[in-house]
C-alpha positions in Angstrom: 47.8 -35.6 81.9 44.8 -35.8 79.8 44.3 -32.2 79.9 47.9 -31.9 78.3 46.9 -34.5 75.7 43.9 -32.7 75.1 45.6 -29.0 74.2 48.5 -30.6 72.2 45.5 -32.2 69.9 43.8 -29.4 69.7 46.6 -27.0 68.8 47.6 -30.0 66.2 44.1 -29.7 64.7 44.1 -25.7 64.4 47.6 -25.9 62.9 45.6 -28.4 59.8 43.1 -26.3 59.7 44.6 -23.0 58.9 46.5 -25.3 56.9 43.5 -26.1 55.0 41.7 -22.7 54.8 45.3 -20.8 53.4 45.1 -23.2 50.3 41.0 -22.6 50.3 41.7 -18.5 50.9 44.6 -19.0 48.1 43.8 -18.4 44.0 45.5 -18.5 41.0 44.9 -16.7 37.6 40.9 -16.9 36.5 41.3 -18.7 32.6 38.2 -18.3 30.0 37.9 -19.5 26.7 35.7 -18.3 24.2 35.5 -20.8 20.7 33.3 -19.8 17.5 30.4 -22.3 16.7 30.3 -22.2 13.5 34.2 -22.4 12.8 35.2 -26.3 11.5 38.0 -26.9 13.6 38.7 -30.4 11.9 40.2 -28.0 8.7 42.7 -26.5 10.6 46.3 -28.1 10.1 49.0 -25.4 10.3 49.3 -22.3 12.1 51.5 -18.8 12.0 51.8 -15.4 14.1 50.4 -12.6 12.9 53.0 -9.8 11.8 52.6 -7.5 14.2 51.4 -9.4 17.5 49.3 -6.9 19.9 53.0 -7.5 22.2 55.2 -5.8 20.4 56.4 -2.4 20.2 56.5 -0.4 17.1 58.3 -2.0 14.3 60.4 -4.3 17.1 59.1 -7.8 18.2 59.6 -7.7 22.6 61.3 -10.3 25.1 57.4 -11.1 25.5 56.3 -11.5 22.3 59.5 -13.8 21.7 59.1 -16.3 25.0 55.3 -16.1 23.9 55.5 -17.2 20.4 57.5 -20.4 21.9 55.5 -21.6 24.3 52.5 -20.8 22.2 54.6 -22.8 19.3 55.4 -25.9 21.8 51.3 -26.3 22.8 50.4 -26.0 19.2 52.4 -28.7 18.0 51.3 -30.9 20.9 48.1 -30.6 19.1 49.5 -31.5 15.3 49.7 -28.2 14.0 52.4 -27.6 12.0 54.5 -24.0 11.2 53.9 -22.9 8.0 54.6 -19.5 5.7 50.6 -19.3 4.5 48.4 -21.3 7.6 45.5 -21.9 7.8 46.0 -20.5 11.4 47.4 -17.2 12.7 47.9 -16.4 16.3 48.1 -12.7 18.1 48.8 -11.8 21.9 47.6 -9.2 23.8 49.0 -8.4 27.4 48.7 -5.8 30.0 49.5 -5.3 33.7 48.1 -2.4 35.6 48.4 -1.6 39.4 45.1 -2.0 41.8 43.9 -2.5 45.8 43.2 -6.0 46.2 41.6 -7.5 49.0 42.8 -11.1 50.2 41.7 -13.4 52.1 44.0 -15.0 55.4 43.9 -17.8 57.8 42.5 -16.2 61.0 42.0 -18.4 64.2 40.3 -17.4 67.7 39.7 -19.5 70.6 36.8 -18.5 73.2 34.8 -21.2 76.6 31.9 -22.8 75.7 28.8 -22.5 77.8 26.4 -25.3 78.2 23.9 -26.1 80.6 25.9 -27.0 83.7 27.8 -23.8 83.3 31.1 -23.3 81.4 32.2 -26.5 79.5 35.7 -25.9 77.6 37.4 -24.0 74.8 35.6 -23.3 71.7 37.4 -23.0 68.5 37.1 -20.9 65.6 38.6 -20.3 62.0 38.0 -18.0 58.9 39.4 -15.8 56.4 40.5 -12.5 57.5 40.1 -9.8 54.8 43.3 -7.5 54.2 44.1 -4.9 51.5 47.4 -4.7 49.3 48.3 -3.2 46.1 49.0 -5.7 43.4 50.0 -5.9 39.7 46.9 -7.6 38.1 48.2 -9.0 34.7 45.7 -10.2 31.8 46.9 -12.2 29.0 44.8 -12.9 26.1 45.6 -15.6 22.8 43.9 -15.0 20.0 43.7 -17.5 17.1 42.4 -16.4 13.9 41.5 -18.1 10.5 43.8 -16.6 8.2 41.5 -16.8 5.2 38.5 -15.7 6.6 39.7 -13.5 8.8 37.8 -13.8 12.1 38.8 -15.2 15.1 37.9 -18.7 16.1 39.1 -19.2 19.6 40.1 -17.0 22.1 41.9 -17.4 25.8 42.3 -15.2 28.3 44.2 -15.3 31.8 43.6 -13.0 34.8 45.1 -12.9 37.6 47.9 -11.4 39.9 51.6 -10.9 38.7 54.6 -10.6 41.1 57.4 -8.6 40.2 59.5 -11.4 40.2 57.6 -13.1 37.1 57.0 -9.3 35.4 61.1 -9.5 35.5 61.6 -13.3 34.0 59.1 -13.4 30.8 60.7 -16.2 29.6 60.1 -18.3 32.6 56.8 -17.5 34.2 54.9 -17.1 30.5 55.3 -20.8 29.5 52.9 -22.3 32.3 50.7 -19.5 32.2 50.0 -20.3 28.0 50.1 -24.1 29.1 46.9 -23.2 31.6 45.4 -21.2 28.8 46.1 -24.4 26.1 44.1 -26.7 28.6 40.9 -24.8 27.7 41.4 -25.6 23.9 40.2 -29.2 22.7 41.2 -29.0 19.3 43.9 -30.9 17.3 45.0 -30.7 13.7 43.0 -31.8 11.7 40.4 -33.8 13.7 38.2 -31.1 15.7 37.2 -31.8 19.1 39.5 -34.5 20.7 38.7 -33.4 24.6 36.4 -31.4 26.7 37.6 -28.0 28.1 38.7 -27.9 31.3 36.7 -26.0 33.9 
């Protein structure tokens, strides 16, 4: 009876466990942000696109460029910034997907006897990741936000990370929380300069 007890705890412990190490093996997109130090963000009220975003295609603005510009448009104005036809602001996009080998990481569990001084003592447990290779579309988005009179950029954010076909297919979905997570890496409002500290 004990014994029973004794494998359905154990078996209830490797299931939380692997549990544990899939959301430890698991990763989303790596976010950098890169701000100029001698730009005074406290000046900057409004903001634009450029003309030509680094997203479109020829002389034709893309589904991308279009579901960009609004969610960039929604986390600039949860800031202060306002649109305006000469900003003090201008923002550009730049996005590309390529195809790679990717290694990954997966729950891997064995189970062998334990040897102690009196000879062979009970089952010994182990977990780690297990290393496996796949081809993946590995998508990079970066936001650029320029000041429009000066001309040089003043902030930059960039996302990597891996990109299902299933989000390639439905811009206008999977963008917005991607430039959400880019937008938590910029402490800035209009008008008043630093009002939080990045996020890691």
């Amino acid at each position: 009876m004990e014994m029973r007890k004794s494998g359905r705890w154990a078996a209830v412990m490797a299931a939380l466990v692997a549990t544990a190490m899939l959301a430890g093996c698991a990763s989303g997109p790596t976010v950098r942000a890169t701000a100029d130090p001698a730009a005074d963000f406290g000046t900057y009220r409004t903001y634009g696109f450029v003309e030509r975003t680094g997203t479109d295609r020829g002389d034709y603005s893309t589904i991308v460029s279009r579901a960009l510009k609004a969610a960039v448009a929604v986390e600039m104005e949860k800031r202060g910034y306002r649109a305006a036809e000469n900003p003090d602001l201008l923002v550009n996009f730049q996005a590309n997907v390529r195809r790679k080998q990717e290694l990954s990481s997966v729950p891997a569990a064995g189970m062998g006897l334990r040897s102690g001084y009196y000879g062979i003592e009970g089952p010994l447990f182990g977990y780690g990741c297990l290393e496996t290779a796949r081809d993946v579309n590995e998508g990079t988005l970066n936001i650029d936000i320029v000041d429009r009179v000066r001309k040089q950029s003043v902030w930059e954010g960039v996302a990597l990370g891996e990109v299902s076909e299933a989000k390639l297919r439905t811009p206008e979905v999977s963008l917005p929380p991607l430039v959400e997570r880019i937008f938590a890496h910029y402490p800035y409002a209009a008008g008043r300069g630093t009002v939080a500290a990045p996020q890691p």
